[in-house]
C-alpha positions in Angstrom: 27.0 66.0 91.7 30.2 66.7 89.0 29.1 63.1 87.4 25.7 64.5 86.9 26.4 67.9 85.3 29.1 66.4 83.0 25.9 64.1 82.2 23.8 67.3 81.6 26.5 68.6 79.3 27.0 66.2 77.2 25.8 67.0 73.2 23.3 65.0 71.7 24.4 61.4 70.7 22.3 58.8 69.3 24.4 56.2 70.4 24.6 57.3 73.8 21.1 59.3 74.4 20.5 60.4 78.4 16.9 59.7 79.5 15.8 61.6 82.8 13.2 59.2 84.7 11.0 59.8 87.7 7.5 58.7 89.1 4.9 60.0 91.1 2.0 58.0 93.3 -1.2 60.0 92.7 -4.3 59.6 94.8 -7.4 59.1 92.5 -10.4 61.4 94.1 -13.9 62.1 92.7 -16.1 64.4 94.5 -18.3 63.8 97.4 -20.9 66.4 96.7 -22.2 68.0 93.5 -20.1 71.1 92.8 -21.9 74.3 92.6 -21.6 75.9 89.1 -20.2 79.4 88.3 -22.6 82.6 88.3 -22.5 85.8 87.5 -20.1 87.1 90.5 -20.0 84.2 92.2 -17.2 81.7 91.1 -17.8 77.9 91.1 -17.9 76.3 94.6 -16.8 72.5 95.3 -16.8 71.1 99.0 -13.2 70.2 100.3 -15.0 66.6 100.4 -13.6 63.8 98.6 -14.1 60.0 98.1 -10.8 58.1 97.9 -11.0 56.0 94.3 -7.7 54.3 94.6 -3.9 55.4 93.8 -1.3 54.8 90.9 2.2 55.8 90.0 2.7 58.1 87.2 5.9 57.0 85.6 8.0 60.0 82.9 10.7 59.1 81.0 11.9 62.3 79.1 14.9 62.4 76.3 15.7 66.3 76.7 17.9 66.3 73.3 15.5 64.1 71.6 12.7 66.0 71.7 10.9 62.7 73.5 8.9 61.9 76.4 6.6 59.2 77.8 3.9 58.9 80.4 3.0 55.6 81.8 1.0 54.5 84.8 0.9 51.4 86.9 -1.2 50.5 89.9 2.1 50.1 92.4 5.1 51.5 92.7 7.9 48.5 93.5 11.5 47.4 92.5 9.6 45.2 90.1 7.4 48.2 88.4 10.5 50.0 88.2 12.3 47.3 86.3 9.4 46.3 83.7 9.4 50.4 83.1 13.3 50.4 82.3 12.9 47.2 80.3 10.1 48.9 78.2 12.5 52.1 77.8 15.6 50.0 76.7 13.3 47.9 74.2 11.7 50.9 72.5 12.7 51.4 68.9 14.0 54.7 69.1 17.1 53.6 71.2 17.8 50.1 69.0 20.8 51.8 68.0 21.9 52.8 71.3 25.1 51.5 72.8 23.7 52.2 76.1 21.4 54.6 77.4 21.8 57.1 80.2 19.2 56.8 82.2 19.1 59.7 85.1 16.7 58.9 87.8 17.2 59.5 92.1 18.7 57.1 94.4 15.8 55.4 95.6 16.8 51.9 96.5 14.4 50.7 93.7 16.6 52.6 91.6 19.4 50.2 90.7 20.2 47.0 88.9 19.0 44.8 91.5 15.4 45.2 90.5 16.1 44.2 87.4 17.2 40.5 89.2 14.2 40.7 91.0 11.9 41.2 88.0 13.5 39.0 85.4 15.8 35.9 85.3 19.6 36.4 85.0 19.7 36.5 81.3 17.1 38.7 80.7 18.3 41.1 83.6 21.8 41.4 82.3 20.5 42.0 78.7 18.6 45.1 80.2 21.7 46.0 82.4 24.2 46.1 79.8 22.1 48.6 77.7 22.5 51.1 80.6 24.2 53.8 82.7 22.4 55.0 85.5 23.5 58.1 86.9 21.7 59.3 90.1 20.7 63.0 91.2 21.2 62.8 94.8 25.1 61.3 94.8 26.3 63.9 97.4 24.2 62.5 100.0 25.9 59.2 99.5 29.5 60.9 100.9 27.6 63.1 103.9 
């Protein structure tokens, strides 16, 4: 946890920016029934109902100092998603001048340089894991 808020703390650095990460599966839904619309005292009524349309992940990167953040979404959530995501982030302009870039995300077991192996070939995965430092949010549960 002290690994992390020295991460929080640290000033704004171009060189060295921190990126906080995390993604979200979504249902996709569309109604089942027409909703009824609003009326004079009477609010707008939609039926509990739903049909299922699918899911996706919803993937946010945010650069807190930076003023920055990004919203992507894929159809899957895997080791390989999260790797092409991190690629994307480590090959976006605004960080070519980066030294390496924090990236804060949790501990999932997706979460860490082995994706990238499983997503790319050696060269291309040690390109993208040089450019970064990934700190995780849930260290303490590592030591319990």
């Amino acid at each position: 946890m002290e690994q992390l808020l020295e991460v929080y703390r640290r000033p704004r650095d171009a060189r060295w920016p921190v990126v906080c990460m995390d993604e979200q599966p979504n249902q996709l839904v569309s109604e089942a029934g027409r909703p009824i619309p609003a009326a004079p005292r009477h609010p707008a009524r939609v039926d509990c109902d739903y049909v299922r349309e699918g899911a996706c992940t919803i993937w946010m990167f945010v650069d807190p100092l930076g003023g920055w953040r990004d919203v992507r979404v894929t159809g899957t959530k895997t080791a390989v998603d999260w790797a092409r995501q991190v690629r994307q982030l480590v090959d976006d302009p605004r960080y070519a001048q980066a030294e390496r870039i924090t990236l804060v995300c949790d501990n999932l077991i997706t979460h860490g340089l082995a994706s990238l192996y499983k997503a790319f070939g050696p060269a291309e995965a040690m390109r993208v894991a040089r450019r970064l430092e990934l700190v995780h949010t849930r260290m303490a549960l590592r030591f319990c």
